[in-house]
Structures are given as structure tokens and as C-alpha cells.
C-alpha positions as CSV (number, residue, x, y, z in Angstrom):
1,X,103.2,80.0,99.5
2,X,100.0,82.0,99.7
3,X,99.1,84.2,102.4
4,X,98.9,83.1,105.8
5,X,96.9,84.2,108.9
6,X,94.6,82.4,112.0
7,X,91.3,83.8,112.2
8,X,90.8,84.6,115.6
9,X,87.2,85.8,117.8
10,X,88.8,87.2,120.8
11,X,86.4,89.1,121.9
12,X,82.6,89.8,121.7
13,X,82.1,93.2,122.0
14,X,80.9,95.4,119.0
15,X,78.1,95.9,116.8
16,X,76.1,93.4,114.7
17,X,77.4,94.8,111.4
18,X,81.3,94.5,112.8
19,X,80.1,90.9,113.6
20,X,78.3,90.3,109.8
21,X,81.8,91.8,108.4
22,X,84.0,89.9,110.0
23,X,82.1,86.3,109.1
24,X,82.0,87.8,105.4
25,X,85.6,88.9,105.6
26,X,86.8,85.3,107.1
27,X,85.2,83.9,103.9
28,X,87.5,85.8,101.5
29,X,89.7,83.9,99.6
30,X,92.5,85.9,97.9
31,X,92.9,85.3,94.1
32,X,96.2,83.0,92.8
33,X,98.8,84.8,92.7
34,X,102.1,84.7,90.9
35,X,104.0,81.5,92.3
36,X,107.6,81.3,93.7
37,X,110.0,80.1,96.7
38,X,109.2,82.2,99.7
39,X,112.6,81.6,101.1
40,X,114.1,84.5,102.5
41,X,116.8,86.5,100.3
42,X,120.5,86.0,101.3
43,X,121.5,89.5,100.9
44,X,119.8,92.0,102.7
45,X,119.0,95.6,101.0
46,X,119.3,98.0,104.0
47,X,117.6,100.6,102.5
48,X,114.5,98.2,102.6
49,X,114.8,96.5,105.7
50,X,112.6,98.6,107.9
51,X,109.0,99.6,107.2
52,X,106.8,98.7,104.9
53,X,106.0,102.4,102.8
54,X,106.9,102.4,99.1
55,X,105.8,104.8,96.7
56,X,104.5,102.5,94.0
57,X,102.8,99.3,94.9
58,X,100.6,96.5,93.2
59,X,98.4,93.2,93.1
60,X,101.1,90.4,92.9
61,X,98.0,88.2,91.2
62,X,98.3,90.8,88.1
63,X,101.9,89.5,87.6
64,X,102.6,86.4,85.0
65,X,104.3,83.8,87.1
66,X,108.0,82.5,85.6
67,X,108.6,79.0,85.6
68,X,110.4,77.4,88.5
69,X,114.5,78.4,88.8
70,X,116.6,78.3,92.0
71,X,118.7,81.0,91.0
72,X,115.6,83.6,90.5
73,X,114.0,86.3,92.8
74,X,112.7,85.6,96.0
75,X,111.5,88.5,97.9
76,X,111.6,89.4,101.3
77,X,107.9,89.0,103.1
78,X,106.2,91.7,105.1
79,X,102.6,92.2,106.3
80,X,100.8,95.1,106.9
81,X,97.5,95.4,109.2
82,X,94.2,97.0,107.6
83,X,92.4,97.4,111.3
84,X,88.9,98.0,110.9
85,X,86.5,99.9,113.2
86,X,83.1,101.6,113.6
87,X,83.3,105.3,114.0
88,X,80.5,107.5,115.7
89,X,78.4,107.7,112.8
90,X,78.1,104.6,111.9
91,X,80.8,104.5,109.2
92,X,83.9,101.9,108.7
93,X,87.3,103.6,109.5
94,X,90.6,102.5,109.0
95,X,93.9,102.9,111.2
96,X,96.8,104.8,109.6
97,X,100.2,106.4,110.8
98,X,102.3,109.2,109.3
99,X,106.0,108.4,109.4
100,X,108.1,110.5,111.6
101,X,110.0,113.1,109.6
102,X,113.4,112.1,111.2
103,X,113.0,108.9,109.2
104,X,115.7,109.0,106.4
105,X,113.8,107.0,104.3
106,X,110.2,108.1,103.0
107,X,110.0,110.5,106.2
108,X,106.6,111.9,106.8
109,X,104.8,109.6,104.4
110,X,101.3,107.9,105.5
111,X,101.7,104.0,105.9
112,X,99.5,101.2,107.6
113,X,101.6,99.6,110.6
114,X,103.6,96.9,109.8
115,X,106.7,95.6,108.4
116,X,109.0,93.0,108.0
117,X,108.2,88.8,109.0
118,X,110.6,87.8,112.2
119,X,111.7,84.5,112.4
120,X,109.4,83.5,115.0
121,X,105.9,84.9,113.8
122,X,103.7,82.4,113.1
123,X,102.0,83.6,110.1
124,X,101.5,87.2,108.4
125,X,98.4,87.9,111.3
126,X,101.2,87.8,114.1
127,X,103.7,89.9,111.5
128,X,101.0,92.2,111.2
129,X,99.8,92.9,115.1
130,X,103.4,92.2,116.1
131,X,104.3,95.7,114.3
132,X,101.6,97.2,114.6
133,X,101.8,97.2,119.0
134,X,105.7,98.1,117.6
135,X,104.8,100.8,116.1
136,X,101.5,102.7,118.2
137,X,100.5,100.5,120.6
138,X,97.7,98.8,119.9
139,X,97.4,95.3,121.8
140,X,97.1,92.5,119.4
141,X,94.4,91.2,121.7
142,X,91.9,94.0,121.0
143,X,92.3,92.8,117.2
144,X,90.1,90.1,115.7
145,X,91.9,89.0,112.4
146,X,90.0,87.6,109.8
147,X,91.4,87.4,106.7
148,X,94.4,88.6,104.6
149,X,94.5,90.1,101.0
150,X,96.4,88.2,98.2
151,X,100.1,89.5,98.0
152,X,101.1,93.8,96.9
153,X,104.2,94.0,95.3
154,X,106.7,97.5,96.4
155,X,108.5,99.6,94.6
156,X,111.7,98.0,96.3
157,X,110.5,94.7,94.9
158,X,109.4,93.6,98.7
159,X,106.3,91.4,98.8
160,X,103.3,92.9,101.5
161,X,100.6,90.8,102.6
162,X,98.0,93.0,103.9
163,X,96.1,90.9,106.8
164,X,92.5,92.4,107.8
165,X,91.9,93.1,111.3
166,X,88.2,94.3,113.2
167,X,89.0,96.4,116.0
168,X,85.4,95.4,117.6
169,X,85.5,98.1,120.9
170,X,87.8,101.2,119.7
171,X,87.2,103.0,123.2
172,X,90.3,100.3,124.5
173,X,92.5,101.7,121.9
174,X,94.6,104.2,123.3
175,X,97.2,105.3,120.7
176,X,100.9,105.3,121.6
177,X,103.3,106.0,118.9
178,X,106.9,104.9,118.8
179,X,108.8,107.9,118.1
180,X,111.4,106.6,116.3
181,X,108.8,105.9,113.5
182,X,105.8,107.1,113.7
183,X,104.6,110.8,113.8
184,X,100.9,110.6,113.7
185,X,98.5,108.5,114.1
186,X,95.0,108.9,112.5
187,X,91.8,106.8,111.0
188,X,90.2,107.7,108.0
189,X,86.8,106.5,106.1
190,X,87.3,103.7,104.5
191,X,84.6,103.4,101.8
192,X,86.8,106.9,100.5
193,X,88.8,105.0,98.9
194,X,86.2,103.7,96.4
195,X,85.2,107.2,95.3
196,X,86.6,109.3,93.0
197,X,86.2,112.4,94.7
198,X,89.6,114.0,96.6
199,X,91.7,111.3,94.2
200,X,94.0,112.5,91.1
201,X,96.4,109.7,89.8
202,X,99.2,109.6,87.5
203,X,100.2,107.4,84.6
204,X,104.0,105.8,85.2
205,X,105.6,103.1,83.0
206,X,107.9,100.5,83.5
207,X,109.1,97.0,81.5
208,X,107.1,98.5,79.0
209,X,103.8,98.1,80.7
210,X,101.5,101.4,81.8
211,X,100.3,102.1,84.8
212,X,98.6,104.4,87.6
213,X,99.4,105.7,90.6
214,X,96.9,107.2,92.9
215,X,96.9,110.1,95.4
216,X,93.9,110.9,98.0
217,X,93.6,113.9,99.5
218,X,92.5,114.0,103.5
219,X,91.8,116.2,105.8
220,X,91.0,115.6,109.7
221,X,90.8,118.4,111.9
222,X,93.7,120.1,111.0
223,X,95.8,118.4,109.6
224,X,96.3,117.5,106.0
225,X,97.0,113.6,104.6
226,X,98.0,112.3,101.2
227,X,97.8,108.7,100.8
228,X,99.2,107.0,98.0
229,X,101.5,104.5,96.3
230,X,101.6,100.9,97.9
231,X,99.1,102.5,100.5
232,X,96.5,103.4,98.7
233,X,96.6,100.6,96.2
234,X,96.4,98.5,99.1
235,X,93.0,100.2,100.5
236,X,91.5,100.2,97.5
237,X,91.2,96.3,97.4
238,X,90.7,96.3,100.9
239,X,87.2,98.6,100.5
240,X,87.0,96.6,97.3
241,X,86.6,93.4,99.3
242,X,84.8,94.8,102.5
243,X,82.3,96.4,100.5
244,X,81.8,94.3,97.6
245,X,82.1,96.3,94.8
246,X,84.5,97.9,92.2
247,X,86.1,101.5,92.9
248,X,84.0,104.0,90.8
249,X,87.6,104.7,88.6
250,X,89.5,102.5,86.6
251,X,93.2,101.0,88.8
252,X,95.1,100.0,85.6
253,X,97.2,97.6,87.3
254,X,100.6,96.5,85.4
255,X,101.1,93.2,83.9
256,X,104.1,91.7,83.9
257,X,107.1,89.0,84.9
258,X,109.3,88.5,88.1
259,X,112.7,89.0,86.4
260,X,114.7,85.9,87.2
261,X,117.5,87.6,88.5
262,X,117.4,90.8,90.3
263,X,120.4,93.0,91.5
264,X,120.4,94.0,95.1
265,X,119.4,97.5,94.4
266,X,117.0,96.9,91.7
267,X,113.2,98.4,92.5
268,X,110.5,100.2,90.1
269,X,110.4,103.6,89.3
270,X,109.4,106.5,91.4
């Protein structure tokens, strides 16, 4: 089952360029990606079941699909919203949290709002907004969703659809974070994640196969941000699409199988 969201134009204020984006963005059709059974697991990993933040995360398309078996993996579904917005100069900016530091899991890490499909959502668009009002308050009506990337993979083997949202008139966003979860809320720039400059990376390995994760450094006012992991490699394609063009550093991407079978605690590295 491939990612799944309803456009929506709920509004009409905004600029011209917001308006060109999101007709480009609702256009955008996510790559094939590795097929199986979206059926929901029957055990349920507590240590995963909340938010979506994982250390490591990756393109599901750049894993080989196994053939067709009842008894094989089927991960749990989660969305995660990319809201987009103009800032005062002119520049695209992207909505991110920092996770409250009572959290006993991945505590004071930066994270896009969302988390895990209910029963009753829709599609991954109502996942996505559904959380994201959850988690700081922002009304799913101020959010014109047009598209959603093709499937991330976590390091606790949970598959994250990120859905693409235009926040078209940012003055009616008044943040509110849950304090349960979320910390912080801040935007950042969101072509930054297409540069090599504030970005170091590291090389990881696992079922054999190489590759990177990547750290960016930011700084707003003063306060200091790393995003990385699952999050960054999320924004990455997500400026990748917007903007049309590569990131000026090479991803390296794994490739490599779902594992038929997969313990309850199994997940990727740190």
C-alpha cells in the first residue's frame, strides 16, 4: 500500500510562490517502494509506540522488496508532517519540535510532529495533522496538504510516511506545546538542508551494507539544535523535492532486504 493523503486548498491566503509550490508539490509522485502487507503488527513493541524520533532513518524505495509470505514483517505505520511556510525574508521554513527532556525515550531530541496511524484516520494527511494539533497546536485547518514522500524506514523498524503540508498565513499559528512531549518548538530554513555547510555525518554499518548518518548544526536566537537521524534524512528529500535538485553531498543510502521474520525487539544500530 503506497502512501496515502487528500490534497486539500482550504484556504487562499499566501503568496504566489506558496501557491506555485503547492500545485508543484501536489504533482509529486513518490518513487515505488519496497512492497508488503500494511496490516498492523499483532504484538506491540512499547518502547516504540509513541513518537515518531529514531536515530537512524531511510528511503524505504532503496530497500529490495522480498517476495510475498504471511508470516514476514509488517511494520507498524506512522506519518510525520513537513509544514511548510514563508518566513520574513522571503525564505521556505520548516516546523520542528524538540522533545521534552522528561521523555524516557530519545528525551530532548528534535523531531517533526507526528506519530503513530489511529484506527480512525483516514489517510497519513489526517495521521499527520491529527498529531501534529496533539503535539503544539497547530489547527489542521490552517494546513493545506499536498502531497506525501515515499515511505522512511526507523531505526525501530517502524515505517514513517512523511506528508507535506503549506502553512499559507503563519501569523494564525500560535504555537502551544503539549508538555508531556514537546519542549520546544522552532522553524528552521529549509533549503539548509541541501548544503553542506553546518553538516558532518558518520559512516554506520549494518547487514553488511554501509551507510551515513547526518548531523546539522542550528542555531536560532539562543538556542542550539542538532538535527539528525530519521529527521534529517527525511528533510533532505523533502528540500530535495521542494526544490528540485540533489543535496550538494553524497546520502549513501543502504540497500538491502526486509528480513522475513523479525523479533519484537529487533531495530538497526545506533
Amino acid at each position: 500500500m503506497e502512501p496515502t493523503v487528500t490534497a486539500t486548498s482550504s484556504f487562499g491566503v499566501g503568496s504566489s510562490r506558496l501557491a506555485a509550490l503547492a500545485q508543484q508539490l501536489r504533482g509529486y509522485k513518490p518513487p515505488p517502494s519496497s512492497s508488503f502487507d500494511d496490516a498492523e503488527e499483532t504484538q506491540t513493541d512499547q518502547e516504540t509506540a509513541g513518537k515518531v524520533v529514531s536515530q537512524v532513518g531511510f528511503q524505504e524505495s532503496m530497500i529490495a522488496p522480498v517476495s510475498k509470505d504471511p508470516e514476514r514483517f509488517r511494520p507498524k505505520r506512522a506519518a510525520v508532517l513537513i509544514c511548510i511556510f514563508e518566513g520574513d525574508d522571503g525564505d521556505l521554513r520548516v516546523i520542528l519540535t524538540k522533545r521534552s527532556s522528561r521523555l524516557s525515550t530519545h528525551s530532548g531530541e528534535v523531531s517533526l510532529p507526528g506519530g503513530k496511524a489511529d484506527e480512525g484516520d483516514k489517510d497519513d494527511g489526517m495521521t499527520a495533522t491529527r498529531e501534529a494539533e496533539e503535539e503544539i497546536g497547530l489547527d489542521p485547518s490552517l494546513v493545506d496538504v499536498v502531497t506525501s514522500l515515499e515511505p522512511f524506514l526507523s531505526k525501530h523498524l517502524l515505517r514513517v510516511i512523511p506528508v507535506i503540508g503549506i502553512l499559507r498565513d503563519k501569523t494564525k499559528f500560535k504555537p502551544i506545546p503539549n508538555p508531556e512531549e514537546v519542549e520546544a518548538v522552532f522553524d528552521a530554513p529549509l533549503e539548509m538542508f541541501l548544503k553542506d555547510e553546518n553538516r558532518r555525518c558518520e559512516e554506520r554499518e549494518w547487514m553488511g551494507e554501509k551507510y551515513l548518518i547526518h548531523y546539522f548544526d542550528y542555531r536560532t536566537g539562543d538556542k542550539d539544535y542538532m538535527i539528525w537521524g530519521l529527521t534529517a534524512g527525511i528533510l533532505i528529500r523533502a528540500a530535495s523535492v521542494t526544490y528540485q535538485r540533489p543535496p550538494a553531498f553524497i546520502e549513501q543510502s543502504p540497500k538491502f532486504k526486509y528480513p522475513k521474520l523479525v523479533e519484537k525487539h529487533t531495530c538497526m544500530p545506533k
